[in-house]
C-alpha positions as CSV (number, residue, x, y, z in Angstrom):
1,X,-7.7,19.0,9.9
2,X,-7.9,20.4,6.5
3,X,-10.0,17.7,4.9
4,X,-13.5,19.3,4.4
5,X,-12.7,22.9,5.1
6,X,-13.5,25.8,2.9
7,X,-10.6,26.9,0.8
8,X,-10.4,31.3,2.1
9,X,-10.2,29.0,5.6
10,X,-7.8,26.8,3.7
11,X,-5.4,29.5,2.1
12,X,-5.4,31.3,5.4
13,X,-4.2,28.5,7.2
14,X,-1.4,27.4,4.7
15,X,-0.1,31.2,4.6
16,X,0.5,30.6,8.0
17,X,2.4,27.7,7.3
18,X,4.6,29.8,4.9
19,X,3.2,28.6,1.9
20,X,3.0,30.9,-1.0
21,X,-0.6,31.5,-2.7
22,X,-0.2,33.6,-6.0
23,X,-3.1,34.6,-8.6
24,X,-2.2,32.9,-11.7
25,X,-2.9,35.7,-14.7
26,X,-6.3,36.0,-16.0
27,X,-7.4,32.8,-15.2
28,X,-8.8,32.3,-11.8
29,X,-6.6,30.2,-10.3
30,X,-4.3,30.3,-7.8
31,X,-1.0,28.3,-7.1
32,X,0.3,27.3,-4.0
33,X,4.3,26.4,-3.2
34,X,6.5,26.1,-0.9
35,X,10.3,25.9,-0.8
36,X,10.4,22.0,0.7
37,X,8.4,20.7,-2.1
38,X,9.3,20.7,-5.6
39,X,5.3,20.4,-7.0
40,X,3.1,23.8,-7.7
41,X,-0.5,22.5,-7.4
42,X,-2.5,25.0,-9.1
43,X,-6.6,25.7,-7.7
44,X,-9.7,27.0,-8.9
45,X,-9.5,30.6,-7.0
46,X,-13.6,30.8,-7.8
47,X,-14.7,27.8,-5.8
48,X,-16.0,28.1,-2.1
49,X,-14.4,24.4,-1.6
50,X,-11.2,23.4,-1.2
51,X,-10.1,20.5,-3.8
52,X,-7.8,17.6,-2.8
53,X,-4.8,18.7,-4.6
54,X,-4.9,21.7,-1.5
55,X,-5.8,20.3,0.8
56,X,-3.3,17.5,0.9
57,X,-0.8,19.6,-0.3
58,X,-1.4,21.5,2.7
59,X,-1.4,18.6,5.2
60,X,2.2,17.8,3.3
61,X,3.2,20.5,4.1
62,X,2.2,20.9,7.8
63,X,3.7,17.0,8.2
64,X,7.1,18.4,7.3
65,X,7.2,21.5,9.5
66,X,6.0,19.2,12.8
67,X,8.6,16.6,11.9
68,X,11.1,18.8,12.1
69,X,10.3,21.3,15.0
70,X,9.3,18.6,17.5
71,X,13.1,17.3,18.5
């Protein structure tokens, strides 16, 4: 699902997931966390893409909250 998807489409869909997307200062990134997982991958804010770091960070994400809501 998120493989190949813009990254506004990207960042909207992993808000919804409760992940946190902050502006980094002056530098055009963005980084993404969430409580479950200990790494802040950080993403070039500028690009109309989303990189692999996101992405699969995302789908980690998304793994963790369907593993644990479906029993």
């Amino acid at each position: 699902m998120t493989h190949g998807i813009n990254l506004a489409d990207l960042l909207r869909y992993a808000r919804r997931l409760g992940i946190a997307v902050r502006p980094l200062r002056r530098t055009g990134e963005l980084q993404l966390s969430h409580p479950s997982i200990p790494r802040r991958p950080r993403v070039n804010g500028r690009r109309k893409d989303s990189p692999r770091v996101a992405s699969d960070f995302v789908h980690e994400v998304e793994k963790l909250l369907v593993g644990s809501g479906g029993h």
